[in-house]
One Martini backbone bead per residue (centre of mass of N, CA, C, O) as a GRO file, in nm:
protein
  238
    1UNK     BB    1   7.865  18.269  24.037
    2UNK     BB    2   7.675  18.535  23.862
    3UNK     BB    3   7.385  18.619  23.856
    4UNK     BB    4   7.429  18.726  23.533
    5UNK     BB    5   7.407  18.429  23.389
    6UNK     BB    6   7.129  18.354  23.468
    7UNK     BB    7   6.866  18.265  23.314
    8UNK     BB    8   6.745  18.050  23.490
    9UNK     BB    9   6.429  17.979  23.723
   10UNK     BB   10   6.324  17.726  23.966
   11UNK     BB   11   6.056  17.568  24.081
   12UNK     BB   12   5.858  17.503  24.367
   13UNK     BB   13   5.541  17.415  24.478
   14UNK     BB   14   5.481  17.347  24.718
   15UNK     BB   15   5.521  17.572  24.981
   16UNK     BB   16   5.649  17.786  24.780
   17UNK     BB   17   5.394  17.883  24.629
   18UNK     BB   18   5.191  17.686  24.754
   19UNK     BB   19   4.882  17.663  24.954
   20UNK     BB   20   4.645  17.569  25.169
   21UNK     BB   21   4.329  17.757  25.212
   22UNK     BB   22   4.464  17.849  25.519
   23UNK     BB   23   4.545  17.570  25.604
   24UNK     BB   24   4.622  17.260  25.661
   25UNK     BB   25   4.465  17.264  25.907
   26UNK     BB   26   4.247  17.417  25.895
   27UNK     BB   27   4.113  17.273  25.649
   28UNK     BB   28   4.104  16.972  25.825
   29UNK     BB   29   3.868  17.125  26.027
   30UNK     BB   30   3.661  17.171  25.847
   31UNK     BB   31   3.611  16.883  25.738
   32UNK     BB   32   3.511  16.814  26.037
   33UNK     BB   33   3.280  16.987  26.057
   34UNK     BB   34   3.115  16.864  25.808
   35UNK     BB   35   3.083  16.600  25.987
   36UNK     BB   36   3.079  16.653  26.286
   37UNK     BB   37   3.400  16.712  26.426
   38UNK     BB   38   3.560  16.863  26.693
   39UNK     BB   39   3.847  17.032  26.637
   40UNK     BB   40   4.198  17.138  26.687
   41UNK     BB   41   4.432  17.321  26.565
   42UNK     BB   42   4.657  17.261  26.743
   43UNK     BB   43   4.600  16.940  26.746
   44UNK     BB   44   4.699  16.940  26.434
   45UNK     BB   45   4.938  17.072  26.406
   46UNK     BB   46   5.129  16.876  26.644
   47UNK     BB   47   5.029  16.614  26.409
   48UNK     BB   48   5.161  16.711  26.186
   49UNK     BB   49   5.451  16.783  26.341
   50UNK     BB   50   5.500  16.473  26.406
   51UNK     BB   51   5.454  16.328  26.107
   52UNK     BB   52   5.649  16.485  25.878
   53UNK     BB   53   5.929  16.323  25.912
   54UNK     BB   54   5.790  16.036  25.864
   55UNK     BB   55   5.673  16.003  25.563
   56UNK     BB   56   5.878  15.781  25.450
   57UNK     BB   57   5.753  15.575  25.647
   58UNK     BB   58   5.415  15.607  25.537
   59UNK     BB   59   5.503  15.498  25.242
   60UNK     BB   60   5.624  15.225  25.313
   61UNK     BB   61   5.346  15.114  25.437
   62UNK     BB   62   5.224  15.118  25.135
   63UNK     BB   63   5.453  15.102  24.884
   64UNK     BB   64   5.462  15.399  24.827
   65UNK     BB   65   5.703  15.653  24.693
   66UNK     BB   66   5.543  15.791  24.408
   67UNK     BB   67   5.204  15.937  24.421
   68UNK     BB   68   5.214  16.108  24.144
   69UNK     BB   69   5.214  15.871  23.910
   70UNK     BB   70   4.952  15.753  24.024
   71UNK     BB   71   4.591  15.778  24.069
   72UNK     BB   72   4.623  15.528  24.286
   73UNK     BB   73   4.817  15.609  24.453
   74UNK     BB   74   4.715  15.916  24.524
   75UNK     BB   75   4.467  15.729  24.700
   76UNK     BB   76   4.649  15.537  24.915
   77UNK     BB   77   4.836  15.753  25.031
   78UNK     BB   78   4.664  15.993  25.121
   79UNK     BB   79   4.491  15.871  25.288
   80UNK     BB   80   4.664  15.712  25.489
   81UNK     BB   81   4.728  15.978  25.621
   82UNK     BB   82   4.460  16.075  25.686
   83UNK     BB   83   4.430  15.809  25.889
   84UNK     BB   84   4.632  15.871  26.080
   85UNK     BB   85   4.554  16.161  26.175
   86UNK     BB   86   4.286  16.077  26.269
   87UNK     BB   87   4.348  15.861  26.478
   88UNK     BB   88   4.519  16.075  26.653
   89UNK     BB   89   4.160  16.204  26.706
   90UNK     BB   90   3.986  15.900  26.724
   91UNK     BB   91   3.899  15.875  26.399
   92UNK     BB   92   3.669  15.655  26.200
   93UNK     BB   93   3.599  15.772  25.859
   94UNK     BB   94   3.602  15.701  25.561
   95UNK     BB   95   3.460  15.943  25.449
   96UNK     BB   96   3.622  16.134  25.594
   97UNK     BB   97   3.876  16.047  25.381
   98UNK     BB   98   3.750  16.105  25.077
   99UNK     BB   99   3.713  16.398  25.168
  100UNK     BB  100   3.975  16.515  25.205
  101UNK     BB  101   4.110  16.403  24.912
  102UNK     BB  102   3.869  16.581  24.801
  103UNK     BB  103   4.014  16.864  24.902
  104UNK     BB  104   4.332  16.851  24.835
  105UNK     BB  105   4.240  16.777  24.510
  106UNK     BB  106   4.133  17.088  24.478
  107UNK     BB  107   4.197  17.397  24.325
  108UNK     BB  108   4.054  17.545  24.573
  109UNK     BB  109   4.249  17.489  24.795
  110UNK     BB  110   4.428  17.693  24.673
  111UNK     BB  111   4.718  17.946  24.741
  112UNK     BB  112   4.926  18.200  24.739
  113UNK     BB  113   5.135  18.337  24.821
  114UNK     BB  114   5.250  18.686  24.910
  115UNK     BB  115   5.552  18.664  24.747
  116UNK     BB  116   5.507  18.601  24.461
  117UNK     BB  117   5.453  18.720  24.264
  118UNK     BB  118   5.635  18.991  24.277
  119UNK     BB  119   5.882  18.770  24.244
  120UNK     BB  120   5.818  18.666  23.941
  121UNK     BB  121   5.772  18.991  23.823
  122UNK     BB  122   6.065  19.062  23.869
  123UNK     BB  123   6.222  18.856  23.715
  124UNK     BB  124   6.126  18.926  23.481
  125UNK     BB  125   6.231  19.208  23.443
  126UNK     BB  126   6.540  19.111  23.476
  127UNK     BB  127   6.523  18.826  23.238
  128UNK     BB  128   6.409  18.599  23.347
  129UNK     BB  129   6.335  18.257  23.314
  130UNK     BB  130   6.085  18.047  23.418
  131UNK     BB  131   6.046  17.733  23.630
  132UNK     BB  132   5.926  17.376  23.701
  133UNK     BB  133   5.983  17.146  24.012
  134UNK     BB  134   5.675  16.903  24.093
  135UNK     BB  135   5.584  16.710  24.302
  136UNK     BB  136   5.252  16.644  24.099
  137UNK     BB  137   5.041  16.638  23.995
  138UNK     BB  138   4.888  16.725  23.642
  139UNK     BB  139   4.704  16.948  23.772
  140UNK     BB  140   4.879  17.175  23.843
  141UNK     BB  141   4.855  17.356  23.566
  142UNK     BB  142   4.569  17.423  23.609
  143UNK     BB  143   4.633  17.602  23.876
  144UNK     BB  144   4.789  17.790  23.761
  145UNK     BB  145   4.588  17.950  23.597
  146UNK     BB  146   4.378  17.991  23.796
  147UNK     BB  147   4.642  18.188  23.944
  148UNK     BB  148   4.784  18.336  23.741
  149UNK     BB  149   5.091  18.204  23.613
  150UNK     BB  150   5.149  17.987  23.410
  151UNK     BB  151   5.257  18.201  23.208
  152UNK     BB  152   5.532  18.270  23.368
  153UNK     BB  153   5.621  17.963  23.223
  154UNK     BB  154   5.823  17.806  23.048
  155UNK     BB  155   5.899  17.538  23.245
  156UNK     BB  156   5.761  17.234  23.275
  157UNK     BB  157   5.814  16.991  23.550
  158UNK     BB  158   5.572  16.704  23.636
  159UNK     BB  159   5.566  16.395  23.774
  160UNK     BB  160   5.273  16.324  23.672
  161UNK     BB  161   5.425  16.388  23.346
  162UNK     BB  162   5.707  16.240  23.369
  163UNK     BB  163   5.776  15.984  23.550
  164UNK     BB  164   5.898  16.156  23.794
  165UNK     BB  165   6.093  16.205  24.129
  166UNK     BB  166   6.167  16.408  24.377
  167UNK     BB  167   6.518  16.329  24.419
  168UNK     BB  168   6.545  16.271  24.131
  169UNK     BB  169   6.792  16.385  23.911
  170UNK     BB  170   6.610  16.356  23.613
  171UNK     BB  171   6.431  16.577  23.648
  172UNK     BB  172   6.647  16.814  23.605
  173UNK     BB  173   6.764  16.689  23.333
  174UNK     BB  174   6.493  16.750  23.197
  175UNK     BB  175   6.478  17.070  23.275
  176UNK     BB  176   6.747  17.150  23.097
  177UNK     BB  177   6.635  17.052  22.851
  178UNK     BB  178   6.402  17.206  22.778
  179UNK     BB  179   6.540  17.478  22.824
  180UNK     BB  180   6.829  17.479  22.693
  181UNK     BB  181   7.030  17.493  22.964
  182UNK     BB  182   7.305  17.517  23.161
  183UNK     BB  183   7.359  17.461  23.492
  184UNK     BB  184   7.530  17.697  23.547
  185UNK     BB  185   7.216  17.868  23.432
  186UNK     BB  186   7.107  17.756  23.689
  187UNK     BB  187   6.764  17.807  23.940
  188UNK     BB  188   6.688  17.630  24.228
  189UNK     BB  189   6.368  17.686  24.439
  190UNK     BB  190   6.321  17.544  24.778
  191UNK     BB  191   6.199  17.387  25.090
  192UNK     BB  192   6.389  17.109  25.033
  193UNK     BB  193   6.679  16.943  25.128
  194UNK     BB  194   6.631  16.682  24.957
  195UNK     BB  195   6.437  16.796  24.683
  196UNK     BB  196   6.601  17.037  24.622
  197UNK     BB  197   6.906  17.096  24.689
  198UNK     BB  198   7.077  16.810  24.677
  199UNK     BB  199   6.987  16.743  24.356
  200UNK     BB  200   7.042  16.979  24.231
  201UNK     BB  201   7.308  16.994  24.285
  202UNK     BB  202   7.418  16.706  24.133
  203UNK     BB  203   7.354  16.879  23.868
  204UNK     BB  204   7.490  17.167  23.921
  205UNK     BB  205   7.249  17.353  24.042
  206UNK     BB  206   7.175  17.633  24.202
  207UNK     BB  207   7.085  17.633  24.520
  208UNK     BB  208   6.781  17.747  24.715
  209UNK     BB  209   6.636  17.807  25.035
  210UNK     BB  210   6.311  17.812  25.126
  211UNK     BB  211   6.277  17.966  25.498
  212UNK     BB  212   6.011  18.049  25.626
  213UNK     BB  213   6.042  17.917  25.927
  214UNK     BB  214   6.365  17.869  26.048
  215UNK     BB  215   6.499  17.577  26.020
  216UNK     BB  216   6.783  17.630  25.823
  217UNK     BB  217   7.007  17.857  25.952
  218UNK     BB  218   7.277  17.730  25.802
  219UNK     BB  219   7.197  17.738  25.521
  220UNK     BB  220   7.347  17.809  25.186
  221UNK     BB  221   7.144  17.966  25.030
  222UNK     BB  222   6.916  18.161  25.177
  223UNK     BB  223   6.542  18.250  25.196
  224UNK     BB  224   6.250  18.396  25.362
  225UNK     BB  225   6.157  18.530  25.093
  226UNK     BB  226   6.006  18.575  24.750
  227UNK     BB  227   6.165  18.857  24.777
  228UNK     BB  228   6.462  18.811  24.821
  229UNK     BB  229   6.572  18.692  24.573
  230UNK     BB  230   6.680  18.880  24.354
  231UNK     BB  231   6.891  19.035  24.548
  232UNK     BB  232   7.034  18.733  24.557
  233UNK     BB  233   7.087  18.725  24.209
  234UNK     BB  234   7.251  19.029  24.188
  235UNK     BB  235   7.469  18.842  24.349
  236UNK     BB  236   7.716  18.634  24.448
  237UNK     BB  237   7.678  18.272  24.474
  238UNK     BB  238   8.013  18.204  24.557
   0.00000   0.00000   0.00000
């Protein structure tokens, strides 16, 4: 398939396009700040590093595997998570697991990465589409407003508004159908090879991994920066 046929490109939300504001690391440890809590920047990065890759087994703890569907599932999930890291440092304080959910759950706690902007602006001019595909709560849409991008997405499908999450291939072909292209003529980018890559693909979209971090160097295709996809997309993608 060749760059020229694409009309549409979507996007996941969350690491892809934005992230909690200066990281989430900082900001959790700002939030143990504001109770007196004096915890260390890299030992909360070293347990969120070690907790990350069991998400999967931390929600079968609760019971709760798509959280963004239901505004009690993401309150007992995420407190869940919360209540996981803060043990891990010894913290044991309801309130400031409250304090954490009502933190990461507003629209200020959140900021583009540095390299969005540019790269849907350049796609914008190039003549494609936009589109957005991510396990979020349905608050997403205005915080996209707040960050002044929202109007720049054709078709947004996100899964707190949809009851449906990725890596559910219906989620995919619900944005096909919205969009009213073909998949072989759409293409989504996301940070992750479960949620975004593999299901992608399963319903015939061309998928691209955005590895920021250089975790999967073998992967392709992948761009280290979404200034890189433009000139990913207008050269042959297979």
């Amino acid at each position: 398939m060749n760059g020229n046929k694409v009309e549409i490109v979507f996007f996941d939300a969350g690491e892809t396009l934005l992230h909690p504001d200066p990281s989430f690391h900082e900001l959790f440890v700002d939030v143990c700040a504001r109770k007196g809590y004096e915890v260390d920047v890299e030992q909360v990065l070293k347990i969120q590093q070690r907790l990350a890759p069991h998400l999967v087994e931390l929600a079968e703890e609760t019971g709760i595997t798509a959280p963004s569907l239901d505004a009690d599932d993401s309150l007992t999930f995420w407190s869940h998570l919360y209540r996981r890291l803060l043990g891990e440092l010894g913290i044991e304080d309801e309130t400031l697991v409250r304090d954490m959910y009502g933190t990461f759950s507003s629209t200020s706690s959140y900021r583009l990465f540095d390299d969005v902007l540019p790269a849907l602006e350049r796609l914008t001019e190039m003549g494609y589409r936009l589109g957005l595909i991510s396990n979020f709560e349905e608050w997403l849409e205005e915080m996209l407003v707040e960050l002044e991008v929202g109007h720049l997405f054709d078709v947004s499908v996100i899964s707190g508004a949809e009851g449906m999450e990725k890596p559910d291939p219906e989620i995919y072909r619900r944005a096909l159908t919205k969009a009213g292209v073909d998949p072989n003529f759409a293409v989504h980018v996301g940070d992750s090879p479960a949620n975004d890559i593999d299901p992608a693909r399963a319903v015939g979209i061309m998928a691209v991994l955005l590895d920021r971090y250089n975790r999967y160097p073998d992967m392709s295709p992948r761009v280290r920066a979404l200034t890189d996809l433009p000139d990913l997309l207008a050269d042959p993608l297979d």
